[in-house]
N, C-alpha and C positions, 0 to 999 in steps of 0.2 A: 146420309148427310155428308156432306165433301169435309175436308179439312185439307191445312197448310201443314207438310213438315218440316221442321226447323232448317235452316241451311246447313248443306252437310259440311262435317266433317272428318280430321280421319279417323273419328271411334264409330261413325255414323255411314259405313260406305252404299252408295248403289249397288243391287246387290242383280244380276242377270242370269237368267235361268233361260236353256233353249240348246239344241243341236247344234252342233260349231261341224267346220267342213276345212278343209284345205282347199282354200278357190283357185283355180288355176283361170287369169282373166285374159281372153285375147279381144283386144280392139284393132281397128283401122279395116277390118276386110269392105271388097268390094261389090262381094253379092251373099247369099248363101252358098256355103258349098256345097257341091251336088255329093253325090255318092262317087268313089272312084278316085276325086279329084283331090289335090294339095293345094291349098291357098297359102302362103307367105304375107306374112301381116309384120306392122310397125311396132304393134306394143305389144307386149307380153307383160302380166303382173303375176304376182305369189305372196298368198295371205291368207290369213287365217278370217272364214267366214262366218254366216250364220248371225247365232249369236254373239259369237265373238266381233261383225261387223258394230254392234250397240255397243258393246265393253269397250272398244276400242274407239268411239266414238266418245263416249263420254270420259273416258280419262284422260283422252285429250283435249277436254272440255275443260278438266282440273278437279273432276270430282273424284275420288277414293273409288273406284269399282272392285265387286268382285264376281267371278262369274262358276255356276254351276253347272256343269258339262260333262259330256267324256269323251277324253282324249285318247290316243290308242297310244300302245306302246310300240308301233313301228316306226320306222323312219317320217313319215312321214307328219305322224302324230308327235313326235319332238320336237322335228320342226317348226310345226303351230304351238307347241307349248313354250319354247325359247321365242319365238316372235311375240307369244300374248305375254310372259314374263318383263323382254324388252321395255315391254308399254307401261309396264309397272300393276299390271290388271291381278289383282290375288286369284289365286287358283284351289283355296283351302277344301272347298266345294266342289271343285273338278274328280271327277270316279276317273278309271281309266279304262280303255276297251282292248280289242287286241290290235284291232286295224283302224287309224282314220278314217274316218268319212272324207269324199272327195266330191267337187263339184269343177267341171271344166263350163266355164262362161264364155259366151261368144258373142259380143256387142255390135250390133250392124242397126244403122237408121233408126237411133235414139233407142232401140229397146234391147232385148237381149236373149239369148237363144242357152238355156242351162241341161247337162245332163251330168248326174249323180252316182254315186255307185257309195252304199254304204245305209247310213241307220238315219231317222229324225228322230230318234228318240234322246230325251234329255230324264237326268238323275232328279227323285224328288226336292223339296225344297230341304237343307238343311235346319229340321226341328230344333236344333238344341242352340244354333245361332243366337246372339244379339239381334236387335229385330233392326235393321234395317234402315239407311232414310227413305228408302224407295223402294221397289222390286218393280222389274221391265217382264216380262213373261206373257205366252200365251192365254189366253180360256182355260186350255186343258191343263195346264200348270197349275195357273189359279183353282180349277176346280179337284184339285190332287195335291193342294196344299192347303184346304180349305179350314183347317184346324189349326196348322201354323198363323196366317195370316191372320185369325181372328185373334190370336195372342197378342201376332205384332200389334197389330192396327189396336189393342187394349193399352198400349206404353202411354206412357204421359203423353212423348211425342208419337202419335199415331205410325205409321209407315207407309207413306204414300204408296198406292198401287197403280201400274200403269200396264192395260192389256191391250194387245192386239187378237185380233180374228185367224184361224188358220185356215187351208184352202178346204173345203169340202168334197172330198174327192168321189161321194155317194150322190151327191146331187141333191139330197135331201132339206138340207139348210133346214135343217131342225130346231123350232126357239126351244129347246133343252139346251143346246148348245151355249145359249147366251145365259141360263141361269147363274154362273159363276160371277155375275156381272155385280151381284151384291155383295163385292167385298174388290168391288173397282173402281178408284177414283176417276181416272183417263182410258176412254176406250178407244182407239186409232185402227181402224180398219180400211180400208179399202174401198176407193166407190161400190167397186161389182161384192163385195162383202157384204155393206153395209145393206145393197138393194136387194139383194139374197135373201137377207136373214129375214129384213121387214116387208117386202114385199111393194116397196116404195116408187114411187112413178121419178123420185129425182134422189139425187146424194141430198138434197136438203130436206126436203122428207125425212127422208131418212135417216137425217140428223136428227132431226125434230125428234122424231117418235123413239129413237134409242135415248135420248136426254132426259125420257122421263122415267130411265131406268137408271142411269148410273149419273153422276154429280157435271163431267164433261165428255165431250164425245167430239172427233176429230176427223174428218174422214176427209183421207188425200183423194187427190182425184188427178195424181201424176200431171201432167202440163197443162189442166185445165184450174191445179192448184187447189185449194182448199177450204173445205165447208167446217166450222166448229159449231157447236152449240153448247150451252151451260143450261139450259134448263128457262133461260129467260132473254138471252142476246143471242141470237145465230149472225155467227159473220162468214162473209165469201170472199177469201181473199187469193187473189191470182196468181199465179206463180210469177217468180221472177225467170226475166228472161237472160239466160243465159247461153252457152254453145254446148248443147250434150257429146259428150263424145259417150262415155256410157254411166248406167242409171246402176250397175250394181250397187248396193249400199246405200242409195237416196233416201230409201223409207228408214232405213235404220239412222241416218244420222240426224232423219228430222224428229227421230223419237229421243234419240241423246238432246239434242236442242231443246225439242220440250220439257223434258225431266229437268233439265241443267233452269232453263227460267221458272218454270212451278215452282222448283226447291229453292229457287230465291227470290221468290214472290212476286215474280210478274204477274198482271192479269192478263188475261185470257188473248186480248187481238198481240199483247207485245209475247208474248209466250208464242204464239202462233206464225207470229212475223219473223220472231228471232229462229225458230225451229227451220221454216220454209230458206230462211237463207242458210243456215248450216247445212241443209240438203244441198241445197242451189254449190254448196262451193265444193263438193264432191265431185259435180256432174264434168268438169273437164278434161278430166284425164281417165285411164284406164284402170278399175278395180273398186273396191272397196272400201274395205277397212283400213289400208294403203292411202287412202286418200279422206281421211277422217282427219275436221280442218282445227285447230286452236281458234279460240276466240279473238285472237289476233287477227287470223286468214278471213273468220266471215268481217268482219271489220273492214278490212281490204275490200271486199268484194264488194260489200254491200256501198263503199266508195265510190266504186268504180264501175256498179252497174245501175241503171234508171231504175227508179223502184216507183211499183205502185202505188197510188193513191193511196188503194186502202191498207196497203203496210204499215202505213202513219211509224216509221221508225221513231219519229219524236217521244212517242210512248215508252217505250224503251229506254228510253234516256233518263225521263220524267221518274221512271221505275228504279231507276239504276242512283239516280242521287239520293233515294229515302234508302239506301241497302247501309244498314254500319259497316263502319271500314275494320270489324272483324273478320269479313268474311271472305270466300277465298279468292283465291287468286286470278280467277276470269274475271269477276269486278272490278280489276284495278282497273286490269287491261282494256274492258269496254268502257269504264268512266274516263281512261287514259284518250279515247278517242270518241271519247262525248261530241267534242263542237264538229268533229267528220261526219256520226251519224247524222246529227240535226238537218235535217233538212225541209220543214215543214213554213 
């Protein structure tokens, strides 16, 4: 059974569990580089990834984050701990390791080319925590917190759960894998994920038939944009068309987007439309979490770029004047620029 959790605030924070990386992001090159060879590029970025890409995404949404990781104790792991601190992101939940994890990105013709050196492994969930307005997290999270979240999701105010799919590196796409799913309100996976798992001729298939396991289910489909389904309304809604320079952090900021409108009661296509443009306003520049926008910035963009039909931003609006003006602080700012969204 789905449920709504209260809007957060700060006794109530998002709470993000998942591997963090030191990303080292280069954009501008002109081909791949061969072996041998030195390319000089225009941008270079440095930020804290991974998970820390969604922490950092949604506290600059204005939600309370706090994230569950480990962090090394070398230079290099300070340095992403002083940059997640900067953000205001709690760390109470963060273990510590000896070495960071590292990831060098390399963005050429809208996609990206990554190699790794270090751990994906993340700390269980913190048992003895306050439960939660949300928790962002894997499958395998969820299915290794499985006794905490039955607690959380028991509070008066439940604790919204929101999972994604991890890569399957056996080939097997196993539906064991998806059994965690019963203790998942939002399942966000990936076309080639979601077609893995079910075995589905389309991403909307494949929407269809994961909907009749968990309450919503979201599956990006990168520039060809997005399939949702609830169990009773599938919608297909297109990406906005923007200029990628590069995509690192896209999926992560359209899942802060999502959390950020569920947790204050959007439905489903304005949840969806809002998410798709928080992606969208990442895609400009070089990196990540670096480029993780305020509710102001998708505001702007969403201004300033043609929007689809079926965005219907006017939903959004519609949703945004029933919210009490208790709540925090991105509502002022997107009711602040109500008559810019409208455009229906």
């Amino acid at each position: 059974m789905s449920h709504r959790a209260a809007p957060a605030d700060s006794g109530r924070p998002v709470l993000v569990v998942g591997p963090t990386f030191l990303d080292v992001v280069m954009s501008g090159l002109n081909h791949a580089t061969a072996p041998g060879e030195e390319q000089w590029v225009e941008g270079c970025a440095l930020m804290p990834g991974g998970a820390a890409n969604q922490a950092v995404a949604l506290a600059r949404l204005g939600l309370p984050t706090g994230l569950c990781t480990y962090l090394g104790t070398d230079p290099a792991g300070r340095l992403v701990r002083d940059m997640l601190e900067s953000e205001g992101i709690g760390l109470s939940g963060a273990r510590t390791a000896p070495q960071q994890s590292v990831t060098v990105s390399l963005a050429l013709d809208g996609d990206r080319a990554m190699t790794t050196c270090g751990s994906d492994a993340a700390p269980g969930l913190p048992a003895r925590a306050p439960a939660p307005a949300a928790l962002v997290a894997d499958l395998g999270a969820v299915r290794a917190g499985r006794e905490t979240i039955a607690r959380w999701r028991g509070d008066l105010v439940p604790t919204m759960v929101f999972a994604d799919a991890a890569w399957d590196p056996t080939g097997r796409w196993s539906a064991d894998d998806l059994a965690p799913l019963d203790r998942v309100d939002v399942f966000t996976p990936n076309e080639t994920e979601a077609l893995h798992y079910t075995r589905a001729d389309s991403a909307a298939e494949a929407a269809q038939l994961l909907a009749k396991r968990v309450p919503v289910v979201v599956v990006t489909c990168g520039r060809e944009g997005v399939i949702a389904c609830d169990g009773e309304e599938l919608l297909t809604l297109p990406a906005l068309e923007v200029p990628v320079v590069d995509t690192t952090g896209a999926g992560d900021a359209f899942t802060a987007g999502l959390v950020w409108a569920r947790l204050h009661g959007l439905g489903l296509r304005a949840a969806v439309s809002l998410a798709s443009a928080t992606a969208a306003a990442t895609l400009g520049r070089p990196g990540g979490s670096l480029n993780a926008p305020t509710p102001a910035q998708v505001a702007a963009l969403v201004r300033a770029t043609p929007l689809p039909d079926a965005s219907a931003p006017s939903s959004w609006t519609s949703s945004i004047r029933t919210q009490p003006s208790r709540l925090a602080t991105p509502i002022g700012v997107w009711r602040s620029e109500d008559q810019h969204l409208h455009r229906s």
